[in-house]
C-alpha positions in Angstrom: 113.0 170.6 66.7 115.1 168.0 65.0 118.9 168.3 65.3 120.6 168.9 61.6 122.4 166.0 59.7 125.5 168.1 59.5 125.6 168.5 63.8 124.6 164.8 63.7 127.5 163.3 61.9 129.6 165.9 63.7 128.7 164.2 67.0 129.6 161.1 65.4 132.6 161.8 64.0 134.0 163.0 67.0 132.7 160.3 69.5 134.3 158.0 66.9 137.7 159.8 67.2 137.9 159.9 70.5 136.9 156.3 71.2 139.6 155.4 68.8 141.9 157.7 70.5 141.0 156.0 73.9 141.5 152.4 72.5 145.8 153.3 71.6 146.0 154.9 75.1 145.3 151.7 76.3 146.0 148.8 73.7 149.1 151.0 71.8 148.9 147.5 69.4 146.0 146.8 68.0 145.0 143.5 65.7 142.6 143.3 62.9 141.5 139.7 64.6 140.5 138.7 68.4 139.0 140.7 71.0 140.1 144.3 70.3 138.7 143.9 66.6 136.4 146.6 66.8 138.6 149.4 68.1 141.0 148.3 65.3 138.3 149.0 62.7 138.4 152.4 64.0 141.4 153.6 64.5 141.6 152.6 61.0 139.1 154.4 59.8 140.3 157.6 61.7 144.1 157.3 61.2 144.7 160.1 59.2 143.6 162.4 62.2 145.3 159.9 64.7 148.3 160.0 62.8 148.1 163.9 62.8 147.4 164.9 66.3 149.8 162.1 68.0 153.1 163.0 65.4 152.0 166.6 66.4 151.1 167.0 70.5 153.0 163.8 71.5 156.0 162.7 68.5 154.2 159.4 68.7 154.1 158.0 65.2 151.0 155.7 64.0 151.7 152.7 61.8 147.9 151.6 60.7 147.8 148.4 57.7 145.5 145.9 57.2 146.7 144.0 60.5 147.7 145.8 63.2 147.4 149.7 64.8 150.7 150.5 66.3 151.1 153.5 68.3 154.9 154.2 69.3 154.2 155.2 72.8 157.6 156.6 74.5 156.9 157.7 78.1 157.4 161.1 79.3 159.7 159.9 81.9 162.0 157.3 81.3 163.1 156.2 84.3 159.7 155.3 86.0 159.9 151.9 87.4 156.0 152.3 88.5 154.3 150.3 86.0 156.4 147.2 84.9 155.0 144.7 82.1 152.7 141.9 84.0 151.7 138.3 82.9 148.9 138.8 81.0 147.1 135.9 82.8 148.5 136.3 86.0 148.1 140.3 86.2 149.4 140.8 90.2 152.7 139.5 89.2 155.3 142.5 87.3 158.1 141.5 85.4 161.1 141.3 87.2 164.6 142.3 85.4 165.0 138.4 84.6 162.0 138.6 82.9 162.8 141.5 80.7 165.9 140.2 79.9 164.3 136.7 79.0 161.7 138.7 76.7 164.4 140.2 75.2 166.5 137.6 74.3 162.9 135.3 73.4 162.2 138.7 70.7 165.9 138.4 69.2 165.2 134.6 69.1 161.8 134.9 67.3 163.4 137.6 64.7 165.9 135.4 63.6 163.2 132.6 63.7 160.5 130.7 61.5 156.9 130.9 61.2 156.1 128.2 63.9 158.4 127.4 67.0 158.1 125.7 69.7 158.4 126.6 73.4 161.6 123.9 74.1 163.4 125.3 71.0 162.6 128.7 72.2 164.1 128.3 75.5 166.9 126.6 73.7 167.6 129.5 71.6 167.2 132.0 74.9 169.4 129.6 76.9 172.8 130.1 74.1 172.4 133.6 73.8 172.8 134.4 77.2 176.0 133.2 76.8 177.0 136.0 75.3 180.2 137.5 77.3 178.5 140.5 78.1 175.4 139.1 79.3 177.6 136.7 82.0 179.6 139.4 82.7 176.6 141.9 84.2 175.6 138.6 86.5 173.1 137.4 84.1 172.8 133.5 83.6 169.9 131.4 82.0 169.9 127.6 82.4 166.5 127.2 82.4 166.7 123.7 84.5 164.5 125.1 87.7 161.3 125.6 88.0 161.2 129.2 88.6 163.3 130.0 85.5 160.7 128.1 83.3 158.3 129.6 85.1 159.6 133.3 84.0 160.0 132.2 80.4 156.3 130.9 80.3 155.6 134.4 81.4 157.5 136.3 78.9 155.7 133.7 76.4 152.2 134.6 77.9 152.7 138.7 77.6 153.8 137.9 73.7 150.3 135.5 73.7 148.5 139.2 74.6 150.4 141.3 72.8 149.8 139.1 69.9 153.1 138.2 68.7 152.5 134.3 69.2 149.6 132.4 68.5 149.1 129.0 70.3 148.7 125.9 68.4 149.5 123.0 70.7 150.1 122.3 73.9 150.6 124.3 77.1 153.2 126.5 79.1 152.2 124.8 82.4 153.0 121.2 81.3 156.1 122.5 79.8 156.4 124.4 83.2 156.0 121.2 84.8 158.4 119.4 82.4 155.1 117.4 81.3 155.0 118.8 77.2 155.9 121.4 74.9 154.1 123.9 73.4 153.8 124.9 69.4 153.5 128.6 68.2 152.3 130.4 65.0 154.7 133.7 64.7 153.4 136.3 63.4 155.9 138.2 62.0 154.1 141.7 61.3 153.1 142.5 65.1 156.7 141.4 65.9 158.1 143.8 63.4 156.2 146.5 64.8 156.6 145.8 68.2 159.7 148.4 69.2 159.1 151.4 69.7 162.1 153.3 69.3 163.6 156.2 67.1 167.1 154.1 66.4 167.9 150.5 66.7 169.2 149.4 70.1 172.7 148.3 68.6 173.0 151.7 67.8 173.2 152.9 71.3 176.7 153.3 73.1 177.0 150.6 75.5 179.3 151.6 77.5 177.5 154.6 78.8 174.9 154.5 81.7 171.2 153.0 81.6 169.6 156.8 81.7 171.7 157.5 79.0 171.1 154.5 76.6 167.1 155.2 77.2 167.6 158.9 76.5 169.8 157.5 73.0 167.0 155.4 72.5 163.8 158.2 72.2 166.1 161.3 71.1 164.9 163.5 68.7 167.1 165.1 65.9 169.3 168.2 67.2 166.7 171.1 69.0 169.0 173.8 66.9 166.2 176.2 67.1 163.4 178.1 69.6 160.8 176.3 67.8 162.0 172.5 68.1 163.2 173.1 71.8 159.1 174.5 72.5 157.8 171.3 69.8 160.0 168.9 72.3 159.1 170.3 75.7 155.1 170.8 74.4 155.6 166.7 73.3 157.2 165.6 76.7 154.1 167.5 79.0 151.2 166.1 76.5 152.8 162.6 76.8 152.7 163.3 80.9 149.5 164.6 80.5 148.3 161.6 79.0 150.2 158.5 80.8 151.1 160.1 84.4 148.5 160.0 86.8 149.7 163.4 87.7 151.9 166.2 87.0 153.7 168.1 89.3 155.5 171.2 88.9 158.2 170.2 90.7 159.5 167.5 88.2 159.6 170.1 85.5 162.9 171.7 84.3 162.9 175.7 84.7 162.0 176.1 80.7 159.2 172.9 81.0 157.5 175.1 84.0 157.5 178.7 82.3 156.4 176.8 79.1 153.6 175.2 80.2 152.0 177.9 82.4 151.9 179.7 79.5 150.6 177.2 77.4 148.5 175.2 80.2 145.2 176.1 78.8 145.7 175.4 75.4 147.6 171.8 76.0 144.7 170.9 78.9 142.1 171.7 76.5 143.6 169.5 73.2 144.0 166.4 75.5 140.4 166.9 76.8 139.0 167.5 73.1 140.2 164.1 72.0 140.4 161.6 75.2 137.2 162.8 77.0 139.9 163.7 79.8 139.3 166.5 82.9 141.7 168.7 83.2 142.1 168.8 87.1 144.6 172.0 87.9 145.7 172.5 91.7 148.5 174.6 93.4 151.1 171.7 92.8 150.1 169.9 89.4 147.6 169.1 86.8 145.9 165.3 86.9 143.9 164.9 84.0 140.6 162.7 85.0 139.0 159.8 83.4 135.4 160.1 84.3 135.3 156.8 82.6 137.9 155.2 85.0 139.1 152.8 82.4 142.5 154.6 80.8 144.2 153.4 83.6 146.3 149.9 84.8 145.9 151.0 88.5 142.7 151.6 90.4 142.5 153.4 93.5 140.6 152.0 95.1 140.3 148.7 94.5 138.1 146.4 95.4 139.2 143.4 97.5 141.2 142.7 100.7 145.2 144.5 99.0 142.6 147.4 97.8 141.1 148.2 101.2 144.9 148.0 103.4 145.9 150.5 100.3 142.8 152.9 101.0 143.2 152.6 105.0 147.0 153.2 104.7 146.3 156.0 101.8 144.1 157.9 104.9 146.8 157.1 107.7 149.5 158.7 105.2 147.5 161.8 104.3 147.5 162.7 107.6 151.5 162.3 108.5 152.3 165.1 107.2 156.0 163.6 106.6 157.6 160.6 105.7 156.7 157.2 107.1 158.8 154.1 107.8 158.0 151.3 106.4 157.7 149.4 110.3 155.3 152.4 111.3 153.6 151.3 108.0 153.8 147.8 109.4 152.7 148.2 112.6 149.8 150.4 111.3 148.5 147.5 109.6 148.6 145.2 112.6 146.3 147.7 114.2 144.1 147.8 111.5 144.4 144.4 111.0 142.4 143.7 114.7 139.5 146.3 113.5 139.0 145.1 109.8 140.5 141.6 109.5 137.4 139.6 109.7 136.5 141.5 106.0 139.9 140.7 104.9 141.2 137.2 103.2 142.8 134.7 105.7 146.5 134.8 104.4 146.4 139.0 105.2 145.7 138.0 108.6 148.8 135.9 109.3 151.4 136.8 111.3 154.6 138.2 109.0 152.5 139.0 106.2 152.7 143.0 107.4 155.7 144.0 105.3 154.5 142.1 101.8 151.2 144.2 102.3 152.9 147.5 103.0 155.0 146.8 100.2 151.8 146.3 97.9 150.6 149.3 99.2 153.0 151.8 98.5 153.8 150.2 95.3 150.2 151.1 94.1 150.2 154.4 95.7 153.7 155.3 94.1 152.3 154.3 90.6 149.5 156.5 91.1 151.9 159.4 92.1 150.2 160.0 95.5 153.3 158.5 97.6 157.4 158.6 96.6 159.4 156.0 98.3 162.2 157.0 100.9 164.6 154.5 101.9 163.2 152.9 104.2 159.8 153.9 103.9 157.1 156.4 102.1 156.6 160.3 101.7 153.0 161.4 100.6 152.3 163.6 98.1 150.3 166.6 97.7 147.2 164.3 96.2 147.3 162.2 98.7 145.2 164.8 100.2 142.0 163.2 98.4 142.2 160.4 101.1 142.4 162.1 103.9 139.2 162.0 106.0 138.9 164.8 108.6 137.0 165.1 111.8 133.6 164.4 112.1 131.2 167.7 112.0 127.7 168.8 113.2 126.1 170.6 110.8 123.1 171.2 112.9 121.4 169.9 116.5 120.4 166.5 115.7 122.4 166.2 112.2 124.1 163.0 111.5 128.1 163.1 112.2 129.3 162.9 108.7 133.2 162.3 108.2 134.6 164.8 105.4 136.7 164.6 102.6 139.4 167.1 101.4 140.3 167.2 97.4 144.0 166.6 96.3 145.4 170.3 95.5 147.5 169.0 92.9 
């Protein structure tokens, strides 16, 4: 029997959507050109419903023209230092605070810019703003005369290369690295324009008061005078968890978030699932909603490789803690294992010393997927961890193979 045309397009129309939906999650600025060309075309051919359903479940507007997709992601949780920018070429290295301050003075510098510029004019330009009185006096200082300061910069340049806000046309940033050349860029003014996601200009916010609060000045919504704009605000801040935390627990949640979504759990579980192909995963301590797909993510667990492997061995060794762990037992844990499953790993893990950078690796990629939080000196798991913890082995029957097993994450 052959499937009507009306269920047909249907199907479509909704695969469509959904892949389109998928490609913001992960690229929230999209160009009409380059390698991301054919998620563009669809997002723009589905941006009324985008537009719709993001304004609505998340109070992330859409900006679609001829050019460039641009969805205004703000995250959920503002203070998350999890997932920091990374050179787009070099993606193992995050952006340290020099570098976010370099990409902000390099956007300011491009605003006020031409068309083309080149990379020594840039720095030049980066270099006499953060002169600025303010700037010096928080400890902030830019000569750009070493190696590792030119070496940020080229990364700041690199990110805005991916993102799409420069476009090479000469040259290289290692040479000028190296102080061997310069490099010459195309601006391109309409991605920079769109580029900030905010709901009011940063000179707008009161400097004098505290980072949390300038980010919280920076996203806030008008006055929530009413029930209904206090339940549209708290239903926006759990869909944008939903969507960019690799789990929510209940614990995080203010009193009113809590009562509000276990009312409303099924009904926000099942509109993220409709449009992102996403598995609502509910347990006694949180929801994680699941990419069967495993590609609306920028951390993998596990990873292949020898830092993916130490993560997965020191995942199991933390699931089973039951408590907090130093940072030395961490260490020393990874000696141990470094004896049984060093001759699989690369040379440099296998040095003497190199313990406390590959714990640190470690629980920095299990903290980004919200299975560990960091103590002070050390790691707590947390109630998904349980995923990774392998139990005894157990007989099924005389003769059976001895099969380890796995317990599932209860949040």
């Amino acid at each position: 029997m052959t499937t009507p045309l009306a269920e047909v397009l249907d199907g479509q129309h909704a695969a469509e959507l959904r892949k389109a939906a998928r490609a913001l999650l992960k690229q929230p600025l999209l160009l009409s050109r380059g390698s991301h060309a054919d998620e563009f075309r669809l997002v723009r051919r589905h941006a009324s419903e985008l537009r719709e359903w993001f304004e609505r479940n998340t109070g992330w507007p859409l900006h679609v023209d001829a050019e460039t997709a641009r969805l205004g992601k703000s995250p959920g949780v503002l203070d998350d230092a999890t997932h920091p920018a990374r050179e787009a070429t070099r993606a193992a290295t995050p952006f340290t605070r020099r570098r976010y301050v370099l990409l902000c003075l390099a956007l300011a510098a491009l605003e006020r810019g031409e068309s083309q510029i080149a990379l020594g004019r840039l720095a030049d330009q980066v270099v006499l703003d953060a002169t600025d009185p303010q700037l010096v006096a928080a400890g902030i200082q830019f000569a750009l005369d070493r190696r590792d300061e030119r070496i940020d910069l080229a990364a700041v340049v690199r990110l805005l290369l991916d993102l799409g806000v420069l476009r090479r046309v000469a040259g290289d940033e290692d040479a000028y690295v190296n102080g061997a050349g310069d490099v010459l860029y195309d601006v391109e003014r309409r991605v920079l324009a769109g580029l900030l996601a905010t709901r009011r200009g940063p000179s707008t916010v009161q400097a004098e008061t505290t980072t949390a609060d300038r980010l919280a000045q920076l996203v806030a919504e008008t006055a929530l005078d009413s029930d209904e704009l206090r339940f549209r605000a708290m239903r926006q801040t759990l869909t944008r968890r939903l969507l960019d935390d690799p789990v929510l627990y209940y614990d995080e949640l203010s009193d009113a978030e809590l009562t509000y979504l276990t009312r409303q759990r099924g009904f926000l579980t099942a509109r993220v699932a409709d449009l992102t192909g996403l598995v609502p995963e509910i347990r006694a301590e949180g929801i994680a909603m699941v990419d069967p797909d495993d590609d609306l993510t920028d951390v993998r667990m596990p990873e292949q490789g020898t830092h993916g492997h130490i993560t997965l061995l020191l995942a199991e060794y933390l699931a089973k803690a039951g408590g907090p762990v130093t940072a030395d037992q961490l260490a020393r844990r990874v000696r141990e294992l470094a004896a049984e499953h060093g001759g699989f790993w690369a040379k440099s893990a296998r040095e003497p010393g190199m313990e406390a950078e590959l714990v640190e690796q470690a629980v920095a990629r299990l903290a980004a997927l919200g299975l560990v939080s960091r103590t002070a000196d050390g790691a707590r798991p947390r109630p998904a961890l349980a995923r990774y913890a392998v139990g005894e082995p157990v007989v099924r029957e005389p003769g059976s193979v001895h099969m380890p097993t796995q317990r599932k994450a209860r949040a």
